[in-house]
Backbone as a printed PyTorch tensor [residue, N CA C, xyz], in Angstrom:
tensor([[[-29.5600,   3.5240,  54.1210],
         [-30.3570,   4.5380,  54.7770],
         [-31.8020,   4.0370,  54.8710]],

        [[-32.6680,   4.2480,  56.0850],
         [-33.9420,   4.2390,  56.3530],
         [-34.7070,   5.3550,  56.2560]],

        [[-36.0380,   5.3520,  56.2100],
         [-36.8920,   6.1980,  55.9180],
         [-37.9280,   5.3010,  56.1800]],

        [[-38.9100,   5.8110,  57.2260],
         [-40.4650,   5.7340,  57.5720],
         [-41.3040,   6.7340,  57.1040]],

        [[-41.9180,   5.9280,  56.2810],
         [-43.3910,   6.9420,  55.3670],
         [-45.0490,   6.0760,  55.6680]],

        [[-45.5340,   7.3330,  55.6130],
         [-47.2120,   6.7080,  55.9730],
         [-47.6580,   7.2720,  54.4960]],

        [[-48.5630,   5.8680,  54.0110],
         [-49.2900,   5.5240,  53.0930],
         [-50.4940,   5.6140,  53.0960]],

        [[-51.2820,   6.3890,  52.3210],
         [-52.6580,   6.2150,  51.7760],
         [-53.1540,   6.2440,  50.3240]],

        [[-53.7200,   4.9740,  50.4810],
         [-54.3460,   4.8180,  48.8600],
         [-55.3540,   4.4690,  48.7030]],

        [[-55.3460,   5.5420,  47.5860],
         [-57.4400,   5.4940,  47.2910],
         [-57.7650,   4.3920,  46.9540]],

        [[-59.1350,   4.1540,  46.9190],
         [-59.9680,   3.0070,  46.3250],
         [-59.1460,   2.0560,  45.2530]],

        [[-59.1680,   2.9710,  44.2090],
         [-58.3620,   2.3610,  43.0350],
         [-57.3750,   1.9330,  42.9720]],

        [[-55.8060,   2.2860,  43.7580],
         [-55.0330,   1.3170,  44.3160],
         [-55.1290,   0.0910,  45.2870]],

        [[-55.9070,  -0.1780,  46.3310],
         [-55.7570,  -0.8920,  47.1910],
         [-55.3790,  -2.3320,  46.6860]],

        [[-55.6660,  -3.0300,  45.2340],
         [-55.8700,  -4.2660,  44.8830],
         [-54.4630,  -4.3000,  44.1220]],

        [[-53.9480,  -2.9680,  44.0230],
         [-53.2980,  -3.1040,  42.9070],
         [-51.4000,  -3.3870,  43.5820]],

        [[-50.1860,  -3.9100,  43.4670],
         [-48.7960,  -4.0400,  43.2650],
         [-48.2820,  -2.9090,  43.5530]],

        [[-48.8590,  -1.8760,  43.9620],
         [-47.7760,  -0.6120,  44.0350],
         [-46.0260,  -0.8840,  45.0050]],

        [[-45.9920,  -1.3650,  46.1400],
         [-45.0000,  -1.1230,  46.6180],
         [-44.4850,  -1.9700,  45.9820]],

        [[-44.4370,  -2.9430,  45.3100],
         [-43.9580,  -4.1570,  44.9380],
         [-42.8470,  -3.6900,  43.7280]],

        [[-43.7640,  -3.6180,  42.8810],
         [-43.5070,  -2.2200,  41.6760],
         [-42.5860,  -1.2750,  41.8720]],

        [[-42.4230,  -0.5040,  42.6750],
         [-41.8790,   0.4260,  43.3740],
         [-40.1830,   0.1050,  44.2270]],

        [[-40.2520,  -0.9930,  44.9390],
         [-39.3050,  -1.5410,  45.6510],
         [-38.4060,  -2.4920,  44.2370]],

        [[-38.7420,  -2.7640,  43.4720],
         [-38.1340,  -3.6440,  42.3650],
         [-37.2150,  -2.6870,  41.4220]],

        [[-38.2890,  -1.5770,  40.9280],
         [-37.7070,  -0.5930,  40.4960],
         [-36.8710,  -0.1170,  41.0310]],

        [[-36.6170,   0.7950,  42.3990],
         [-35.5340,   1.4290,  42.6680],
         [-34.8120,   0.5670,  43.2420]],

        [[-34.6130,  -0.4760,  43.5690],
         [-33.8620,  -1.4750,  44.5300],
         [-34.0140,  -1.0860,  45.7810]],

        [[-34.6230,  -0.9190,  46.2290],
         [-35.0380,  -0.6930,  47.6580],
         [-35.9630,  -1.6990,  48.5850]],

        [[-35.5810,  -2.0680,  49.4110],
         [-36.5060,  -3.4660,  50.6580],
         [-37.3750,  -2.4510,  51.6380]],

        [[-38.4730,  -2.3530,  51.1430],
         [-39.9720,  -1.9680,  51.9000],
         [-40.1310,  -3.2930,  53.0010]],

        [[-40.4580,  -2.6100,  54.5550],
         [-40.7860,  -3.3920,  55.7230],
         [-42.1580,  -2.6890,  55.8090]],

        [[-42.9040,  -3.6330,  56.0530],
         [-43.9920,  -3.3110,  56.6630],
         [-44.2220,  -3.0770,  58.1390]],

        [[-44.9530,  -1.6760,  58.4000],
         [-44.3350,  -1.6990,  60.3820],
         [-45.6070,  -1.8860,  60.7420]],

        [[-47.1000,  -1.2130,  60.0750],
         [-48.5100,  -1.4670,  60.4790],
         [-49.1270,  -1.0980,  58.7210]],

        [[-50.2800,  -1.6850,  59.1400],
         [-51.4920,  -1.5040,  57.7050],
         [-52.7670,  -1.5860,  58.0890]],

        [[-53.5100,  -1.3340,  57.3270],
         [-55.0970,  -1.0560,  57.5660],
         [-55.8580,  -1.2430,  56.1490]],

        [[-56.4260,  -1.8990,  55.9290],
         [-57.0540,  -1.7860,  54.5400],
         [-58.9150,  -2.3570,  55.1470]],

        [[-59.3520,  -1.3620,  54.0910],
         [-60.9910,  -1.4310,  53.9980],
         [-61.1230,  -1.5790,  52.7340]],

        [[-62.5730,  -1.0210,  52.0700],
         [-62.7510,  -1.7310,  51.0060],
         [-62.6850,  -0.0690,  50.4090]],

        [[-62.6530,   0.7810,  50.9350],
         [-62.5940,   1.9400,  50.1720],
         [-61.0510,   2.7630,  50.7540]],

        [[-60.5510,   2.0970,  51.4300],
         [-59.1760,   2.7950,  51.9700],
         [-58.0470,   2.1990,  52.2570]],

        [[-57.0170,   2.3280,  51.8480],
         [-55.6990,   0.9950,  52.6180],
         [-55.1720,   2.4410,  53.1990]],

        [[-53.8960,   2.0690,  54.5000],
         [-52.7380,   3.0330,  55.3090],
         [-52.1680,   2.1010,  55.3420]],

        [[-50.8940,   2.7870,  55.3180],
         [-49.3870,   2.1150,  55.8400],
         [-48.4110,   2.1930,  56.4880]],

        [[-47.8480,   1.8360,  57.2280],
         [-46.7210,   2.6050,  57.9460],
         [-45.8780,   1.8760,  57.1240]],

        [[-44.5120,   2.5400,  56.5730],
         [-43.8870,   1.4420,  55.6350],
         [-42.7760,   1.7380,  55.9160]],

        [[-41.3150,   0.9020,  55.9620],
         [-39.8150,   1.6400,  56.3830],
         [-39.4000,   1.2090,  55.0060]],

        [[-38.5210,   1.8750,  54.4560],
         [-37.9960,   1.4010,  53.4170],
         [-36.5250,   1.7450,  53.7510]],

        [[-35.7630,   0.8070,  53.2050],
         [-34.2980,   0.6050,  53.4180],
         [-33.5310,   0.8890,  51.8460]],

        [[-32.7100,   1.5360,  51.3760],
         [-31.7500,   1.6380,  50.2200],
         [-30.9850,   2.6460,  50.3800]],

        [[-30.3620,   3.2890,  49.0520],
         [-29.9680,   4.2100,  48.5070],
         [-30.0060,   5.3160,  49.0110]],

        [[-30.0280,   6.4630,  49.5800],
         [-30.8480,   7.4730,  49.6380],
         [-31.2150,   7.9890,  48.5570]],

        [[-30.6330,   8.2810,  47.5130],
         [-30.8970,   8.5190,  45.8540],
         [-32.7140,   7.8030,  45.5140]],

        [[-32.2620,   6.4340,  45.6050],
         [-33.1330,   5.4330,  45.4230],
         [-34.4550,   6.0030,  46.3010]],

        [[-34.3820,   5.6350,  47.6330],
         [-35.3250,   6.2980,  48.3870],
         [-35.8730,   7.4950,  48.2110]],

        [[-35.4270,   8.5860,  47.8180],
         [-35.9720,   9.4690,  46.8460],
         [-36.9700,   9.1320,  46.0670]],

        [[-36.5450,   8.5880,  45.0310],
         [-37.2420,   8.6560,  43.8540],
         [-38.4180,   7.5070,  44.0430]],

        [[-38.1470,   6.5620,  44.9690],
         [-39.1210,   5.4540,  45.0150],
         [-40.5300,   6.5780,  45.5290]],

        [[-39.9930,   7.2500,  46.8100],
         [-41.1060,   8.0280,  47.0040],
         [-42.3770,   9.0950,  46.4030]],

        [[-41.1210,   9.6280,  45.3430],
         [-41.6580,  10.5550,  44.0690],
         [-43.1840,   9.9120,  43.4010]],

        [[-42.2240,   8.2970,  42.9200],
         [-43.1770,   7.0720,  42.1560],
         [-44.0730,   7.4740,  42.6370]],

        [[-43.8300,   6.8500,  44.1570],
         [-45.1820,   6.5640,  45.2340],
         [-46.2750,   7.9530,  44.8650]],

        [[-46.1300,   8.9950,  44.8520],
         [-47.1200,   9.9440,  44.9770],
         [-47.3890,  10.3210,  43.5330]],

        [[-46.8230,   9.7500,  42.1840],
         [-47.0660,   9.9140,  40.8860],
         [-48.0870,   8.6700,  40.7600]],

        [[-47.9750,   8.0040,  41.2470],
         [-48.7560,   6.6940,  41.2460],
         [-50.2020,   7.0100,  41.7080]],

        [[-50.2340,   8.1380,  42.5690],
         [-51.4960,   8.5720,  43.4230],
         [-51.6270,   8.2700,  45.0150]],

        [[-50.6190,   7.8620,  45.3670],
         [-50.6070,   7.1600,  47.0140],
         [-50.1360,   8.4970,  47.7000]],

        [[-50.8130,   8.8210,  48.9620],
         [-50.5240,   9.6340,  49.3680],
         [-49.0980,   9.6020,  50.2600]],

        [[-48.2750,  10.4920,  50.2670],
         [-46.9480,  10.0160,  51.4830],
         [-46.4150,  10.8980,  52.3210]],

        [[-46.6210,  10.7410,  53.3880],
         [-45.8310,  11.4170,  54.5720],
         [-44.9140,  10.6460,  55.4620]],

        [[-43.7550,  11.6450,  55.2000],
         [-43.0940,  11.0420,  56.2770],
         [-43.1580,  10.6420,  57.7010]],

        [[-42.5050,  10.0700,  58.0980],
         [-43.1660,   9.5100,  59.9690],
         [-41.7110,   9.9590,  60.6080]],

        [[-42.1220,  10.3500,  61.9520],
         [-40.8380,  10.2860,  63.1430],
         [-41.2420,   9.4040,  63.9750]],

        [[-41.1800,   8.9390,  64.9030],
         [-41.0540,   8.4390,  66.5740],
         [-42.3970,   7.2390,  66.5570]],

        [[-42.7590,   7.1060,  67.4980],
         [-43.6540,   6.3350,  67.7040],
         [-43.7360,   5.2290,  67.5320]],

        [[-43.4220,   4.7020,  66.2580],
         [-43.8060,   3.1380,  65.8080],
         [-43.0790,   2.1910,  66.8860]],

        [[-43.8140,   0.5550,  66.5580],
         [-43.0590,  -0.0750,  67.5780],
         [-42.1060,  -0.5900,  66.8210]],

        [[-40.8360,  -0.8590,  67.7110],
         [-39.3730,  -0.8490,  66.9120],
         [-39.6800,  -2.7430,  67.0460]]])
């Protein structure tokens, strides 16, 4: 199963392993579809592929971690 989520992380993440962390843990393969990083802001468009179980909970991480997450529909380029 797929799932497209948009990412934002504060200051204090941007330097830091989160998806990495995240994708290892639940077994799940994070694609990168677009990104943006400044020095006070990163975004992401991110697809992640697994489990649906997995995909769940990777997402949970994601926003216990402090990253903000919304899901995405349509738009991106395929």
């Amino acid at each position: 199963m797929k799932k497209r989520i948009r990412l934002t992380f504060p200051q204090d993440l941007i330097k830091e392993p989160v998806i990495y962390t995240v994708a290892r843990k639940y077994d799940i393969i994070p694609n990168i579809r677009r990104a943006r990083v400044t020095e006070s802001v990163g975004e992401m468009i991110l697809e992640l592929d697994g489990q649906e179980d997995n995909l769940n909970l990777s997402i949970e991480a994601l926003k216990e971690t402090g990253v903000d997450v919304e899901l995405v529909e349509g738009d991106i380029i395929q």
